[in-house]
C-alpha positions in Angstrom: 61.6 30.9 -6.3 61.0 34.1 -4.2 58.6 35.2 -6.9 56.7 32.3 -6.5 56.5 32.2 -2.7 55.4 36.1 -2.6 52.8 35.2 -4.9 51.8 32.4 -2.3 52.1 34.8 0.8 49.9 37.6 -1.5 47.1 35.4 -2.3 46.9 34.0 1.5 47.5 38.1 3.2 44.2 39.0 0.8 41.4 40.3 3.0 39.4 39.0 0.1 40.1 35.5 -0.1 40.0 35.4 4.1 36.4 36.8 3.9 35.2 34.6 1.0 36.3 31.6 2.8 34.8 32.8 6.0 31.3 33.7 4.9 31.1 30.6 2.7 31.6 28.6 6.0 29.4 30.5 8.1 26.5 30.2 5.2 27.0 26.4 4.9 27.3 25.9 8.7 24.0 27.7 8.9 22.5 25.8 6.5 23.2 22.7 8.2 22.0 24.1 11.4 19.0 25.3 10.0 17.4 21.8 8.3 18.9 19.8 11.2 17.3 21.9 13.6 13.8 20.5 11.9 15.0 16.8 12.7 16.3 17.2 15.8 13.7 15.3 18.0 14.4 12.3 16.2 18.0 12.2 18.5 17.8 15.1 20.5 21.1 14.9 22.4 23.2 14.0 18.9 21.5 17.3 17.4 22.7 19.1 20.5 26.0 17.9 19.8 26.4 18.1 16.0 24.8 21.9 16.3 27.1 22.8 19.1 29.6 21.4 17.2 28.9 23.6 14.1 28.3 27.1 16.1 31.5 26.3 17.5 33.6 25.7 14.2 31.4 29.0 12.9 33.1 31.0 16.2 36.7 29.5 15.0 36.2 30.6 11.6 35.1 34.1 12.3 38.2 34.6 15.5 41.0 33.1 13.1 39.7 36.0 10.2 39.6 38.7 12.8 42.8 37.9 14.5 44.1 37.0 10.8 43.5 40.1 8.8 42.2 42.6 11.6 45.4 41.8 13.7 47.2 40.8 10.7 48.5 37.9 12.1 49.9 35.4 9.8 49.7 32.3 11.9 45.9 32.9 12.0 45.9 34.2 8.4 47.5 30.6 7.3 45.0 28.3 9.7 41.8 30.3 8.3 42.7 29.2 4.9 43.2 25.6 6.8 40.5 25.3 8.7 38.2 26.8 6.4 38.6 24.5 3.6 37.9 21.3 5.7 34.9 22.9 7.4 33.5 23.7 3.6 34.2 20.2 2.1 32.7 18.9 5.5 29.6 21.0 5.4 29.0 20.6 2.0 29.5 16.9 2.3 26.3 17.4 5.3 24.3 20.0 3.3 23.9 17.9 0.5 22.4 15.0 2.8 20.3 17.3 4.8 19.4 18.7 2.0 18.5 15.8 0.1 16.9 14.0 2.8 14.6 17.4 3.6 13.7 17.9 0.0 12.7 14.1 -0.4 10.5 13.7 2.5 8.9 17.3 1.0 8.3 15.8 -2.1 6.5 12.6 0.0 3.7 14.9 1.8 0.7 16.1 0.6 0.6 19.3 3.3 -3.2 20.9 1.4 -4.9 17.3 1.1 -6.0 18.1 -2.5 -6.2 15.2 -5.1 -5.6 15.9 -8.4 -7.8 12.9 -10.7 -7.3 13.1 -14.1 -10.3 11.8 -16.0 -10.0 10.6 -19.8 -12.9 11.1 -22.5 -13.1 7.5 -24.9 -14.5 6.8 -28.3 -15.3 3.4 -29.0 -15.9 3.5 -33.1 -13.7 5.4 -35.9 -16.7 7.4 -37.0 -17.2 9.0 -33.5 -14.4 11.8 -32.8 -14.1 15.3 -31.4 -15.8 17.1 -34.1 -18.5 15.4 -34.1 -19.8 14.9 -30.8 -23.1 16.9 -31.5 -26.5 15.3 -30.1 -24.1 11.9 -29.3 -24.6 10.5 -25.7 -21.5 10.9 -23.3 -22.1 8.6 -20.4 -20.2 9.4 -16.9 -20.2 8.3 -13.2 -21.9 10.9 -10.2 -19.4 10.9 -8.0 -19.3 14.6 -6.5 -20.7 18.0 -7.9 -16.9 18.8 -8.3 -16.6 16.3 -11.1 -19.4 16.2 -13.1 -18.8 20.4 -13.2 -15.8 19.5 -14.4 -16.6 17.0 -17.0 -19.4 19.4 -18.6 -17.2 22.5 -18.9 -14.6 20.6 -20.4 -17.3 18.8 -23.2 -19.1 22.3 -23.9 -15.7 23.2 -25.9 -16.6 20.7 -28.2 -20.2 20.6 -28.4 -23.0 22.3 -26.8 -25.4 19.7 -27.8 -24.0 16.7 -26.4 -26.1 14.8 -24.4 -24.9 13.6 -20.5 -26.3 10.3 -19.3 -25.1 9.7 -15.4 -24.7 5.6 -14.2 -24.8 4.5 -10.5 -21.2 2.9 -11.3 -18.3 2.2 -13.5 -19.9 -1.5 -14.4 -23.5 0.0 -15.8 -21.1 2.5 -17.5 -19.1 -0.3 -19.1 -23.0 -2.2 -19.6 -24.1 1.0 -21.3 -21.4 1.3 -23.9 -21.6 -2.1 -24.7 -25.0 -2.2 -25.3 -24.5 1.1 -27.5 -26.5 3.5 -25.1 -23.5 6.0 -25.0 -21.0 6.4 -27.8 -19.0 8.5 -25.4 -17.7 7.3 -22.0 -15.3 9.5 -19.6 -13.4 7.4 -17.3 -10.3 7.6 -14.5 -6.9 8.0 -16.3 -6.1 4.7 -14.7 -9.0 2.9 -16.6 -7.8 -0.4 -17.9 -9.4 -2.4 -15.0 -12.6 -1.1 -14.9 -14.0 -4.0 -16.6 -13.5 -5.8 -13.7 -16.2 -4.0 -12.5 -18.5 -4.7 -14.9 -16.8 -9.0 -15.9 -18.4 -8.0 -19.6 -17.0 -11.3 -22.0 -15.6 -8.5 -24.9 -14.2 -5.7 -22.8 -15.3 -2.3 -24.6 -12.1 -0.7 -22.9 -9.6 -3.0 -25.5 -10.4 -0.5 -28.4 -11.0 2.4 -27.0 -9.7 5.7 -28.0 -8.5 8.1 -26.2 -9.5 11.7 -27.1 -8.5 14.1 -24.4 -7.4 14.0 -21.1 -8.8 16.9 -18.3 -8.0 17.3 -14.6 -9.9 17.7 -11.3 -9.2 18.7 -8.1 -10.5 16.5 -5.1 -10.1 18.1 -1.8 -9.7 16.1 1.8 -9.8 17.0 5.4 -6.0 17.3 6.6 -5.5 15.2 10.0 -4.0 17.6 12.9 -3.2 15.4 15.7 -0.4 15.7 18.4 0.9 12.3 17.4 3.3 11.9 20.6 -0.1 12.2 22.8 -3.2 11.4 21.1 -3.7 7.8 19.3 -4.9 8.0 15.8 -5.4 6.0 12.4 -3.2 5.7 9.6 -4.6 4.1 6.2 -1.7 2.7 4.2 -2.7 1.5 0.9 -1.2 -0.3 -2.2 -2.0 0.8 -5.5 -2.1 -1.4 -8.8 -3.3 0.2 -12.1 -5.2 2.8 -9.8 -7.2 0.6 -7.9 -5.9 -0.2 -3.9 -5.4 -3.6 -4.4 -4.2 -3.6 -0.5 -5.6 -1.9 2.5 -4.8 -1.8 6.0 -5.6 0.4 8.9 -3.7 1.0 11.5 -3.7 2.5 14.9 -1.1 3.8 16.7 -1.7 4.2 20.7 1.5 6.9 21.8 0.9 6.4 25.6 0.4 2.4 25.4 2.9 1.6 22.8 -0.1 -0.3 21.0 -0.5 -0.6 17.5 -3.1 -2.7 15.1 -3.3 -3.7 11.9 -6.2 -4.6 10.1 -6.8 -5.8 6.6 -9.5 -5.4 4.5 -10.0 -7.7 1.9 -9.9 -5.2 -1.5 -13.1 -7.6 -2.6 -15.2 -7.0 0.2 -18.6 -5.8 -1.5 -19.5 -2.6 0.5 -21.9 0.6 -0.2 -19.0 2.9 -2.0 -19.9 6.5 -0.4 -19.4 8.4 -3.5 -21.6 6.8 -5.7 -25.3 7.7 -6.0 -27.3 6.1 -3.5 -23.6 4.9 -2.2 -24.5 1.7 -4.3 -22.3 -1.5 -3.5 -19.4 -2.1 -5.4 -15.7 -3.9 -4.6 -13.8 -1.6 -1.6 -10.9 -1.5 -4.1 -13.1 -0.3 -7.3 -13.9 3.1 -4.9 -10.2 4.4 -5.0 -10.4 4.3 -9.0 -12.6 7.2 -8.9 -10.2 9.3 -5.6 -8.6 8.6 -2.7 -11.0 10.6 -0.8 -13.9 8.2 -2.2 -11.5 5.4 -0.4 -11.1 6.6 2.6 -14.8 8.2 2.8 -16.2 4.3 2.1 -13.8 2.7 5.1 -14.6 5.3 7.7 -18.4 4.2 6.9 -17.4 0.6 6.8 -15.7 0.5 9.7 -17.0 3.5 11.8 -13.8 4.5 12.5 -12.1 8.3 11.5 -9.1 8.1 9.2 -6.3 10.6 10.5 -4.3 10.1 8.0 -3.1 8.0 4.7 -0.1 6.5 3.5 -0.4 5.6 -0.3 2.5 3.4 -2.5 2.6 1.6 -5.4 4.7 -1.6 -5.9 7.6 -0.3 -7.1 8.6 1.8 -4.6 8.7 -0.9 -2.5 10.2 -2.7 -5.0 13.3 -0.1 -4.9 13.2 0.7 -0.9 13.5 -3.2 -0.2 16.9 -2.5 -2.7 17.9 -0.1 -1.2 18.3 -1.8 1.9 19.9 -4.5 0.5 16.8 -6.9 0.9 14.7 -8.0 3.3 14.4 -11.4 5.8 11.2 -13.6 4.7 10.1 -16.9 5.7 8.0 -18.3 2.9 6.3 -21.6 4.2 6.4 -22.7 -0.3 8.4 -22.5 -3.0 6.7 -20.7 -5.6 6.7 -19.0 -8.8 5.0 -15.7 -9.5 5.0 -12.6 -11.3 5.2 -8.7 -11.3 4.0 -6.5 -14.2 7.4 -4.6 -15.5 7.6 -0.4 -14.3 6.5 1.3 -17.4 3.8 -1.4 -18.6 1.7 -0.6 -15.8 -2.0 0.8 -17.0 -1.8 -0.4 -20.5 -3.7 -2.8 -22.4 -0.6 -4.9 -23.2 1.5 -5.8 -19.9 5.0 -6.9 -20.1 5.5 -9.8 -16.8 8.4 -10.8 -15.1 7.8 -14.1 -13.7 9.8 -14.2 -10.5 10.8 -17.0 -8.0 10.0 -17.1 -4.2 12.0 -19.7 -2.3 11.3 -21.9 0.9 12.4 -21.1 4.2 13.8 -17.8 5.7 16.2 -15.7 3.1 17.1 -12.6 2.4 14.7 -11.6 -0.7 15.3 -8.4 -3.4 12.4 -6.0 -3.8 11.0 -7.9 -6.6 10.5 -11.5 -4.5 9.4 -9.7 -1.7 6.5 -7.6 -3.3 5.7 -11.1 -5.2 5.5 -12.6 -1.9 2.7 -10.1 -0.4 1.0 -10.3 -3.6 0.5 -14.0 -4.0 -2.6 -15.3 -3.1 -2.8 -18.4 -5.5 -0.6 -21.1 -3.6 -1.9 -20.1 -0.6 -4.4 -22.5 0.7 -6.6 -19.4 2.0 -6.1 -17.3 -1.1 -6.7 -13.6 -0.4 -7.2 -13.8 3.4 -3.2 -15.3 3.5 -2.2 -12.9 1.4 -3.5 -10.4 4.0 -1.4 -10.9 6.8 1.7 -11.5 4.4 1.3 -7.7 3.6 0.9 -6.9 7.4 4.1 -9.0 7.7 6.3 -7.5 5.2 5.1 -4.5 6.3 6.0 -5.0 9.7 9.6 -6.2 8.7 10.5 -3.1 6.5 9.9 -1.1 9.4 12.3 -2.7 11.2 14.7 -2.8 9.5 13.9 1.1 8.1 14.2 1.7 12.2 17.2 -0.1 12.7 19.2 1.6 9.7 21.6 4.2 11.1 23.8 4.8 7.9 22.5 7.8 6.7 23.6 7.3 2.7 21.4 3.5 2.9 18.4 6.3 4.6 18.9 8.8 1.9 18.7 6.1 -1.0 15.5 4.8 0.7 14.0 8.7 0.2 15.1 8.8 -3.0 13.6 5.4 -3.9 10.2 6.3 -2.3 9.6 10.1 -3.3 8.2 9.5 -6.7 5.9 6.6 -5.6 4.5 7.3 -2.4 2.7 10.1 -0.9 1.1 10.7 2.7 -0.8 13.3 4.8 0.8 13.0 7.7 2.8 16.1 8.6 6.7 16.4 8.4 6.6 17.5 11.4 5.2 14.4 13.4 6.7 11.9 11.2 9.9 13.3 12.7 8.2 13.3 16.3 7.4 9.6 15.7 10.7 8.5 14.5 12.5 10.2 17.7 9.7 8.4 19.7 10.2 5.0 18.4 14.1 5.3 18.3 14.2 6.9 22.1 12.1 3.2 23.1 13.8 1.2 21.1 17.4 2.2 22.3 16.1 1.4 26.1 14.2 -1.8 25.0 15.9 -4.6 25.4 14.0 -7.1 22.9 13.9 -5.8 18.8 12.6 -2.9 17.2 9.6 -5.0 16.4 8.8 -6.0 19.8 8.9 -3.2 21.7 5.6 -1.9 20.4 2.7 -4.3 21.3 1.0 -5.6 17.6 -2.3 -6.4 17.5 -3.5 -7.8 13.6 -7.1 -8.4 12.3 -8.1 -9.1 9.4 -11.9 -9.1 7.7 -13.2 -12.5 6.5 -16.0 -12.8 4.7 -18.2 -15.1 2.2 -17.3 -15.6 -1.7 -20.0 -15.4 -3.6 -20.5 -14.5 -7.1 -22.3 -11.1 -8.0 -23.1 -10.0 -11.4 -20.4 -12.3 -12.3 -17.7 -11.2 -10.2 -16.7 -12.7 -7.4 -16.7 -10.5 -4.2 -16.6 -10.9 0.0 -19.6 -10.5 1.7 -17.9 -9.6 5.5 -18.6 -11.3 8.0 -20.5 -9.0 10.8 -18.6 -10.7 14.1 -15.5 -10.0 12.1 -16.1 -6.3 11.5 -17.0 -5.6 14.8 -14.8 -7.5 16.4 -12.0 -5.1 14.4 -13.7 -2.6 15.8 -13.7 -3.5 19.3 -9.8 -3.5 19.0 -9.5 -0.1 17.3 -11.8 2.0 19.4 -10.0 0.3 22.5 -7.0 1.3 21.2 -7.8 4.7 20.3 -8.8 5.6 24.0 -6.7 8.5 25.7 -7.6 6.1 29.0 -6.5 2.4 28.0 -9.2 -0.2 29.4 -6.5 -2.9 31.6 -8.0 -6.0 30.8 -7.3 -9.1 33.2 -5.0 -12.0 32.2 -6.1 -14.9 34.0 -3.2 -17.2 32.5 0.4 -16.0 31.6 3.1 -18.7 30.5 6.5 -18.3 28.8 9.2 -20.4 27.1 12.7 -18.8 26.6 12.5 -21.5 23.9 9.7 -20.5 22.1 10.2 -16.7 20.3 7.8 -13.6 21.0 4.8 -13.7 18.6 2.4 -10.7 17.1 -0.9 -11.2 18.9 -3.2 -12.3 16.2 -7.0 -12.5 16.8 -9.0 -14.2 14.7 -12.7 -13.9 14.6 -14.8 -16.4 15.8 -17.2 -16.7 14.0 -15.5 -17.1 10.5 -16.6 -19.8 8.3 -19.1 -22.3 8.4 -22.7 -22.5 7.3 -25.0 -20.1 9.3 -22.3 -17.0 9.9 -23.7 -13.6 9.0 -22.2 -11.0 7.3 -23.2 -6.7 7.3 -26.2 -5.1 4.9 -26.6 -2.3 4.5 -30.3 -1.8 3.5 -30.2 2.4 3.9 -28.3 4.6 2.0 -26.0 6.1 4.3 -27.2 4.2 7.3 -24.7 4.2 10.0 -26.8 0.8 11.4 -26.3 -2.6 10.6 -28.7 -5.0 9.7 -27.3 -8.7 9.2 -28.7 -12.0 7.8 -27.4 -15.5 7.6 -26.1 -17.0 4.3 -25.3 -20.4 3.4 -21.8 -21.4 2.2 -20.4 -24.0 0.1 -17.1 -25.9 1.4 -14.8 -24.0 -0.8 -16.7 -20.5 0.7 -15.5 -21.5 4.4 -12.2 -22.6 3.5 -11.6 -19.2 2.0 -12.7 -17.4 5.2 -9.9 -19.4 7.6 -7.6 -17.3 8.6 -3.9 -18.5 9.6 -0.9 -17.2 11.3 1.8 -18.4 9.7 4.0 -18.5 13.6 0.8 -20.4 14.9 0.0 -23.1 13.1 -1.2 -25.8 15.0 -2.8 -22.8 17.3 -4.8 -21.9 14.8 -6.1 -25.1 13.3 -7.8 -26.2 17.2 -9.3 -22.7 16.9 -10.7 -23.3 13.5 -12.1 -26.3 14.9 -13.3 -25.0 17.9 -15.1 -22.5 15.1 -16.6 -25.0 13.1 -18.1 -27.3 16.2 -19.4 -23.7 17.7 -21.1 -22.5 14.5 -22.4 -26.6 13.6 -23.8 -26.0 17.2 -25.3 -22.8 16.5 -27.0 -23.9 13.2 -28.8 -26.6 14.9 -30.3 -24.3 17.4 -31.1 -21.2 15.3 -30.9 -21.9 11.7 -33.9 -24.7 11.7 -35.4 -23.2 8.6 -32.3 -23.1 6.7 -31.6 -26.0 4.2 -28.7 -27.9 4.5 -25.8 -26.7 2.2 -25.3 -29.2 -1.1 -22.4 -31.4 -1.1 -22.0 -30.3 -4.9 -18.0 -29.1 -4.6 -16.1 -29.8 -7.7 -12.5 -30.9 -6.4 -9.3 -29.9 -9.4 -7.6 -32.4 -10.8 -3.8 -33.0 -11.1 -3.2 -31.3 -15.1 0.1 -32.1 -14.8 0.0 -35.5 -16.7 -2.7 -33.8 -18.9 -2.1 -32.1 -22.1 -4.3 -29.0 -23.1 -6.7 -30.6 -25.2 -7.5 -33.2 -22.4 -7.3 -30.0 -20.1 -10.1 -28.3 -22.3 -12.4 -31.2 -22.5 -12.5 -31.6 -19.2 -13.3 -27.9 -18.2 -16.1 -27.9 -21.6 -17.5 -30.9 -19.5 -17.7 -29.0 -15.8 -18.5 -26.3 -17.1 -15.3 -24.6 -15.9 -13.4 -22.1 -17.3 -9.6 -22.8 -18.2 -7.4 -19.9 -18.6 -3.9 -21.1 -20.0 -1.1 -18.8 -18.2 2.5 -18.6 -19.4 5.7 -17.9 -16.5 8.7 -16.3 -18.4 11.8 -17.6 -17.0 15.7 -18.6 -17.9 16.6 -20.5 -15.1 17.8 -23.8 -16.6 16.0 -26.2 -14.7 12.8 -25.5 -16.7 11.9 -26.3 -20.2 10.0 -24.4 -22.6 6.2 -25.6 -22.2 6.8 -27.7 -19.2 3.9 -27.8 -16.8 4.5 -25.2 -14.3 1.3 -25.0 -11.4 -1.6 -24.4 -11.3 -4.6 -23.0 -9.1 -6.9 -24.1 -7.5 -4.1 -26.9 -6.6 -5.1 -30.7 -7.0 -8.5 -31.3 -4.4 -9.1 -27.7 -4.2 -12.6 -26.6 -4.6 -13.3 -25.1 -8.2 -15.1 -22.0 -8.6 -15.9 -21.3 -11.9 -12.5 -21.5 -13.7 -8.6 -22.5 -13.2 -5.6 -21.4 -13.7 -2.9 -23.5 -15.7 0.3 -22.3 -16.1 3.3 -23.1 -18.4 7.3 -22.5 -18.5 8.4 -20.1 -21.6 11.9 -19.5 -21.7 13.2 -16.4 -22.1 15.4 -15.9 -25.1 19.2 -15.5 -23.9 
């Protein structure tokens, strides 16, 4: 027994173990210090604290191993060994969050601005392969110097002879191959979409062979604002098979509180800056080629400088939303969509999940909520609904993000968003932003939400078909009406505008202040052309519109209803009166709408006849479920709805149940 406890009083009395323990703690507690010290604005006077706290506990550490072993006093010998141990377990508990959390938000920013594309040479018969490329036609898009370099050196290593065709666009690309112009085609990575471009009936891309894959670097102008005292623009966007199938800009206003949010319909036909002659294409069809080509063609779009970007796919939001244990919607429907399984995502065969969104306000996982901002078909105003749902899921992840103040949920939320989201904004100011926002939301008294004035727009626009694809032509009052709100809200001097009426009901919640356009639907509206390459000017001219081309370009707010549906009258009786006075040569639209029938009593044959009869395209849908109140090939929706105008073709969809 004395053996044993001399053993005990050796091991403790060793200078060795004392100073091991000691520099161990002082490492970690410097650690901490060090990558707390870079978030410390986000809480300023809990930083001061917790550091204080931790120089302190270094000073203990390092006085008990002097008094300990210098002194050799036991009873400091015995509560080093003590002490030292709970400050290690302690600070290795904090490292490893810090750490974590540091290395995440690393991984999320994109500090040099440099893209890296990968492009993707195809082959589109057996016969034509690497090795024998020779005096063959290898058709590509202009879309900077740096590319087409790129795409040359890369095809000299295989033949010297080849012959390089350059197309305006990815659609005469797609045109080319098919007609057997090019037996060659090199392409984004991301290129199973790009028919959409081109809405050829046999899609070229569906047999295409991949024969090697190069890289490119893009580089982009790094935004280097002081976010705390200048306003400036963000660009968050929301990728889908490489194409932004959602873009917003916002604006932030630091000395006014101000934000806005404006949505750009990913249809709206525009001159794309970085094709040749900045030709027109669909906004969303611009980020397939870079981001830079994106952001380039919405600075020209809407005149406005973009600061910054925040880019995501669907799945991170998919896993953040789950990570937060859901998220509070109110969906006005019940309805059924879809979400294309992680994994499947830029192949020619996609695996769906069909998923349900219920009515009313609940608590939604990652999958119903990314379903909800992506629906647009049982949404009386398609697209344009779809829209502000995005700005209002948006809106709601942030507050709740902002309101978290466990730190493991917050560190599961970087982990979920590190491999699927990326940004320019600086580590620096998103930290200076979140201590901003926390510092006025702890004195606000109303939610996170609300303490920050939000102003939404969104830009309406015409449906027409062009070269087979339907696209929004923008409507001009819309566009600069958005901005009007922007540049106001990036002035370092706010402009006070006058309120001639103020009224408030305790009864009726705070609402986002939505401003709708005007001049949005009805015959005689005018949308932007731009008839110069590169022309910073606008030029407009009036268009006609069929009924189902008006009711696309209503916009709603879901809080406002009845609001909204005197303004859309109000629209409609100001642009009737504006026709008669200054559309006099302008022919009176057809009434030659074709309303959709109910197809739920009807079985497909009957379904077919009657589209082979209109002339309207049915495309038969399936929705994969197990819940057991379906059955397999019951009749599940469709869209356009019953009395919805039909334009061109419908949607029907049917229940297939999963096997269990």
């Amino acid at each position: 027994m004395a053996k044993k406890d001399n053993n005990k009083k050796s091991f403790i009395s060793s200078p060795t173990v004392g100073a091991i323990i000691t520099l161990l703690a002082n490492i970690l507690i410097l650690g901490v210090i060090v990558v707390l010290g870079r978030y410390m604005s986000i809480a300023n006077e809990y930083f001061v604290i917790g550091i204080g706290g931790a120089i302190v506990a270094a000073l203990i550490i390092n006085i008990f191993f002097l008094l300990g072993y210098a002194k050799r006093i036991r009873f400091f010998r015995n509560m080093l060994v003590i002490f030292g141990v709970i400050i290690i377990l302690f600070t290795s508990v904090a490292a490893y969050y810090s750490y974590s959390a540091d290395a995440s938000i690393d991984q999320l920013i994109n500090k040099t601005g440099v893209e890296d594309v990968e492009l993707v040479l195809l082959a589109f018969n057996e016969e034509d392969t690497q090795k024998n490329m020779d005096n063959k036609s290898v058709g590509y898009v202009v879309n900077s110097d740096k590319v087409e370099e790129t795409i040359k050196n890369n095809m000299t290593r295989y033949s010297r002879t080849v012959v390089y065709k350059e197309y305006q666009n990815y659609g005469e690309l797609l045109t080319a191959v098919s007609d057997k112009e090019v037996q060659y085609a090199v392409v984004p990575r991301n290129y199973t979409r790009l028919n959409e471009v081109a809405q050829l009936e046999v899609n070229p891309l569906d047999k295409a062979e991949e024969l090697f894959i190069f890289n490119t670097k893009i580089e982009s102008s790094v935004g280097s604002k002081d976010v705390l005292k200048e306003p400036f623009t963000l660009l968050i966007t929301g990728l889908n098979d490489g194409l932004s199938d959602s873009i917003i800009l916002a604006s932030f206003n630091p000395q006014t509180l101000k934000a806005t949010m404006t949505s750009v319909s990913r249809d709206s036909y525009v001159p794309i800056q970085c094709y040749p002659n900045k030709s027109f294409d669909k906004i969303n069809h611009s980020r397939g080629v870079s981001r830079q080509c994106l952001i380039d063609t919405v600075e020209s779009f809407l005149d406005e400088k973009v600061d910054y970007y925040f880019e995501t796919d669907f799945y991170a939001l998919v896993k953040i939303v789950d990570a937060l244990g859901g998220l509070e919607i109110t969906s006005p429907i019940t309805f059924a969509g879809s979400l294309p399984i992680e994994g499947t995502v830029g192949t020619n065969e996609k695996n769906m999940e069909g998923i349900t969104v219920p009515e009313g306000t609940n608590v939604l996982d990652g999958k119903q909520v990314i379903t909800f901002a992506r629906e647009r078909h049982h949404f009386a105003n398609g697209d344009f609904q779809r829209q502000l749902n995005q700005q209002y899921v948006i809106k709601e992840l942030a507050n709740k993000i902002i309101s978290t103040r466990d730190p493991n949920t917050l560190l599961n939320v970087l982990n979920a968003a590190k491999d699927n989201m990326e940004t320019s904004l600086p580590k620096e100011s998103m930290v200076d932003l979140l201590g901003f926002a926390i510092s006025n939301i702890d004195q606000s008294p109303v939610d996170p939400m609300s303490t920050f004035r939000i102003t939404q727009t969104q830009i309406a626009g015409t449906t027409p078909l062009i070269k087979g694809a339907s696209v929004v032509l923008p409507y001009k009052k819309d566009v600069e009406l958005t901005r009007k709100v922007i540049d106001e809200n990036m002035l370092t001097e706010p402009v006070l505008h006058n309120d001639y009426e103020f009224s408030f009901n305790a009864n009726k919640p705070y609402t986002t202040n939505f401003i709708d356009a005007d001049s949005a639907g009805g015959a005689g509206a005018s949308f932007y052309n731009y008839d110069q390459p590169g022309n910073s000017k606008t030029n407009t001219r009036t268009v006609k519109e069929t009924d189902s081309d008006s009711k696309d370009s209503k916009k709603t707010n879901n809080q406002n209803t009845q609001d909204n549906k005197t303004a859309n009258n109000n629209n409609n009786n100001n642009n009737s009166n504006n026709n008669n006075s200054n559309n006099t040569n302008t022919e009176k639209p057809k009434e030659t709408t074709l309303k959709a029938p109910d197809f739920a009593t009807m079985s497909k044959d009957d379904i077919r006849a009657w589209g082979t009869k209109h002339n309207v395209k049915i495309n038969f849908e399936v929705y994969e479920t197990s819940e057991p109140q379906f059955n397999d090939g019951q009749y599940f929706g469709q869209y356009p709805e019953p009395n919805m105008n039909v334009d061109g073709s419908i949607s029907v969809k049917y229940v297939k149940k999963k096997s269990q």
